[in-house]
C-alpha positions in Angstrom: 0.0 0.0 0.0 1.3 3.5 -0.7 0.7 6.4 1.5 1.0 10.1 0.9 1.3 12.2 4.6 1.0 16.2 4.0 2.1 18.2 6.8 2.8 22.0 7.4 -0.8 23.0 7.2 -1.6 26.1 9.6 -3.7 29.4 10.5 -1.5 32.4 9.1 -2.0 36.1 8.5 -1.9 37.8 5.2 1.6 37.8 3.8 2.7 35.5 5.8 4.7 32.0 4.7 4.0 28.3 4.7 5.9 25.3 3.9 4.2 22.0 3.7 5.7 18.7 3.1 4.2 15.6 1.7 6.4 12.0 2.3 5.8 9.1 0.1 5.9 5.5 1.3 5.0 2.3 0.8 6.0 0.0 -2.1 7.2 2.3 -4.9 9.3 1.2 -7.5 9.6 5.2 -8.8 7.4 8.4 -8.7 6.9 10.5 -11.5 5.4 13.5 -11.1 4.5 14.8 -7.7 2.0 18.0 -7.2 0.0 19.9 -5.0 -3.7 21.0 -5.3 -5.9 22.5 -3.3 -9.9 23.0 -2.6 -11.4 25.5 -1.1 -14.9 25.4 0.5 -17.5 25.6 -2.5 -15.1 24.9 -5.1 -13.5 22.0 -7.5 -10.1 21.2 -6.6 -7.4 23.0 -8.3 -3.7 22.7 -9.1 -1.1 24.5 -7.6 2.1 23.2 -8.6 3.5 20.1 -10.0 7.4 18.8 -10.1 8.6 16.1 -12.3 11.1 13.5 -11.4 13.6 16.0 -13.6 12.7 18.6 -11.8 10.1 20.6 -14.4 7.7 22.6 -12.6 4.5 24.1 -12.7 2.4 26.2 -11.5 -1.1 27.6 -11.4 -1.1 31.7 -12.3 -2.4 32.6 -8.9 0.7 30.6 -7.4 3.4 32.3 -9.2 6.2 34.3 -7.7 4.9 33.0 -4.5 4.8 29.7 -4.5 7.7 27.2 -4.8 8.1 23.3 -5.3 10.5 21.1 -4.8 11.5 17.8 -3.8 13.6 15.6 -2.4 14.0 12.2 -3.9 15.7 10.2 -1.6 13.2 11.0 1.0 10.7 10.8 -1.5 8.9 14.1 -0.3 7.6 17.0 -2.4 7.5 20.7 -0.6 5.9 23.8 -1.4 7.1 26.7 -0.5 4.2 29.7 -0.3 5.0 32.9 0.6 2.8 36.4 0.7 0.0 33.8 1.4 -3.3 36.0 0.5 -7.0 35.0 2.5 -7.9 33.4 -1.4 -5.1 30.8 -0.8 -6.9 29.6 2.0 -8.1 26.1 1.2 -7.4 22.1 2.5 -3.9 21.5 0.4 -3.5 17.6 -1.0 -0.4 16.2 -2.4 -0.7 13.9 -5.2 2.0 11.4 -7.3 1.9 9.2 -10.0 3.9 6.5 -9.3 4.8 3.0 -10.4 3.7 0.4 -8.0 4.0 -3.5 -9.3 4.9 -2.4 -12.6 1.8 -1.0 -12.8 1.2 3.3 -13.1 -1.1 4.7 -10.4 -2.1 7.9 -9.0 -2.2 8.9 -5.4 -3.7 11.2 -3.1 -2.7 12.4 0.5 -5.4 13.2 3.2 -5.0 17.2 3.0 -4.0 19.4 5.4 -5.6 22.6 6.0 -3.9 26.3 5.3 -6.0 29.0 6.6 -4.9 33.2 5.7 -6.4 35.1 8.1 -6.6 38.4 10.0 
């Protein structure tokens, strides 16, 4: 079984930072791409930034020039970095991989953790 863990999630003020991690275990032969979404109350879940196993990155408009991902492959964990959080960035944060799991390629989805901007 594999398991995604996000962590990092907390109650911040405007312009204030956040980093939250996301740790990968279980049997995994490789992960590909690892990202981070979010959903906010009312709405679809969204993308904030992806990284591939090279390193490309992306990132949703409102998460640019603030945001930052990265990882760490031999801890098999994926960060984002946000910064100048806004109240809109407020939302419950999951990590997500696609990874290769008895040869086979699967998506996976952590449990979310919650980021809350607020005054």
């Amino acid at each position: 079984q594999v398991q995604l863990v996000e962590s990092g999630g907390d109650l911040v003020q405007p312009g204030g930072s956040l980093r939250l991690s996301c740790a990968a275990s279980g049997s995994i032969s490789s992960i590909n791409t690892m990202g981070w979404y979010r959903q906010a109350p009312g709405k679809e879940r969204e993308l904030v930034a992806t990284i591939t196993s090279s390193g490309s990155t992306n990132y949703a408009d409102s998460a640019k020039g603030r945001f930052t991902i990265s990882r760490d492959n031999a801890k098999a964990t994926v960060y984002v970095q946000m910064n100048s959080l806004k109240p809109e960035d407020t939302a419950v944060y999951y990590c997500y991989c696609n990874a290769v799991e008895r040869r086979r390629l699967r998506g996976y989805w952590g449990q979310g953790t919650q980021v809350t901007v607020s005054s």
